[in-house]
N, C-alpha and C positions, 0 to 999 in steps of 0.2 A: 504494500500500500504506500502510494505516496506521498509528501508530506500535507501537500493542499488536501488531499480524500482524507485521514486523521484528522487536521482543523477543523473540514467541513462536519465529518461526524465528532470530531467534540464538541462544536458548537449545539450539533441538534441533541447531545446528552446533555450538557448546563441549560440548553430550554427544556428538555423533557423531564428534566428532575426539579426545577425551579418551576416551572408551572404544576407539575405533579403535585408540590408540597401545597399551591395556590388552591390546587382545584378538590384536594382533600382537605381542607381546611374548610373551605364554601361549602365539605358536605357536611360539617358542624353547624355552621352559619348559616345557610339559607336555611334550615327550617325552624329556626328560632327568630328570623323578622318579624313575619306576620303574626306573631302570637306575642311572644317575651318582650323583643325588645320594640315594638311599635307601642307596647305597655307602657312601657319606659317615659318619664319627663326627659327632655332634652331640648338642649338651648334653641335658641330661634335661628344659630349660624347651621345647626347639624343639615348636612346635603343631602339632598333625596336619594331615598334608598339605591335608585337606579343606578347613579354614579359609582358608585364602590367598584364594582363587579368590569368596569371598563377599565379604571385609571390602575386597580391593583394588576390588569392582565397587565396593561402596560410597564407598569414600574416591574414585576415579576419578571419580564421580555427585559429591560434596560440591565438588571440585576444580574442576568444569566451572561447578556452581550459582556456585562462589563469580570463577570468571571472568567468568561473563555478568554481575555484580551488579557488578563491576570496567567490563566495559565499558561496560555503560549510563550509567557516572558518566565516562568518561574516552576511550571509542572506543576501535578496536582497537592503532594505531597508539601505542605508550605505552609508559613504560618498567614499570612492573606487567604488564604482560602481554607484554611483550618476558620479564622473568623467568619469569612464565608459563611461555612456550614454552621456556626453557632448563632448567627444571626437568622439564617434559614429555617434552625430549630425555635426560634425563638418566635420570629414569627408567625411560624406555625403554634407554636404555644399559648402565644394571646387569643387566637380564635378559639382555642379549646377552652381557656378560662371566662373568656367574656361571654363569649356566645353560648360553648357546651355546659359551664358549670357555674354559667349566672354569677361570676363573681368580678364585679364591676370593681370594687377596691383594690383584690389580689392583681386583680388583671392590669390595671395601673402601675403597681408598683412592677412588674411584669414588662408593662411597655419602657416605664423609664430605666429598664436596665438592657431592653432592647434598642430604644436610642442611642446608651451607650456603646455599645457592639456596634454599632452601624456605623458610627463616626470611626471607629476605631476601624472597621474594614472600611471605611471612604478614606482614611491616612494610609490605611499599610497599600491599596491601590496606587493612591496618587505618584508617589516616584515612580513603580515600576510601570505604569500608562497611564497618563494624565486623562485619555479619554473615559480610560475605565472609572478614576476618580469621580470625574462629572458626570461620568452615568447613573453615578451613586446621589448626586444630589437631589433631585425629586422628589428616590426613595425619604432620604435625609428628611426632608421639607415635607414629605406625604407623615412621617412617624410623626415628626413635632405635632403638626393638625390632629392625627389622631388621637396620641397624647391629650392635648390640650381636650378633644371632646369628649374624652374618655374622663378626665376630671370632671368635667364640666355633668354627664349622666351622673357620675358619683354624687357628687355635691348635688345633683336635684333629687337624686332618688336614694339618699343615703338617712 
């Protein structure tokens, strides 16, 4: 195999396992909208439910680009993508908590330790591919929002 055929199929395993964690996570989350958390008080900023489900495929697709562009400089075996996958599990982790196990507090303290990990793998990106870096930043700017409204449910519904 070639070195571009390798690329091309590593790139399609860091979407198929980066979306994979996306689309089993939503099978926590979609069936607690319509019931649990439309329940829910929530600020007047929170975005129509419709939004989530686009901007996460997106940023999950940005996250994967920006891992393959990570390994092609550095292999998988590394501590940038050791955070990688900690931040992967992590985010998978808050759907389990907020959405599967109704715990709107835990799950907070949950995300702001998942913002931590994210900045920390948008650092350990940046020198070795600055574009991988800024592919990280949405992500970055997507947790802060969630963050901040995941406070903001606590505080109304606490």
């Amino acid at each position: 195999m070639n070195r571009k055929t390798a690329e091309v199929l590593a790139l399609a395993a860091f979407l198929a396992v980066t979306l994979a964690v996306g689309f089993t996570a939503s099978l926590v989350t979609a069936p607690n909208i319509a019931g649990w958390y439309e329940g829910l008080n929530k600020p007047a900023f929170n975005p129509p439910n419709g939004v989530f489900a686009p901007v996460w495929t997106v940023l999950y697709v940005l996250m994967a680009v920006a891992a393959w562009r990570v390994w092609r400089k550095v292999g998988l075996v590394s501590r940038p993508l050791g955070l990688y996958a900690v931040q992967l599990a992590l985010n998978f982790a808050w759907s389990l908590i907020f959405f599967g196990a109704h715990a709107v507090g835990p799950a907070l303290v949950e995300i702001i330790v998942l913002f931590v990990v994210v900045v920390a793998t948008m650092r350990s990106f940046w020198p070795l591919d600055r574009i991988a870096g800024w592919l990280f930043v949405p992500y970055c700017a997507w947790i802060i929002c969630a963050g901040v409204l995941n406070a903001a449910v606590w505080r109304l519904n606490g």
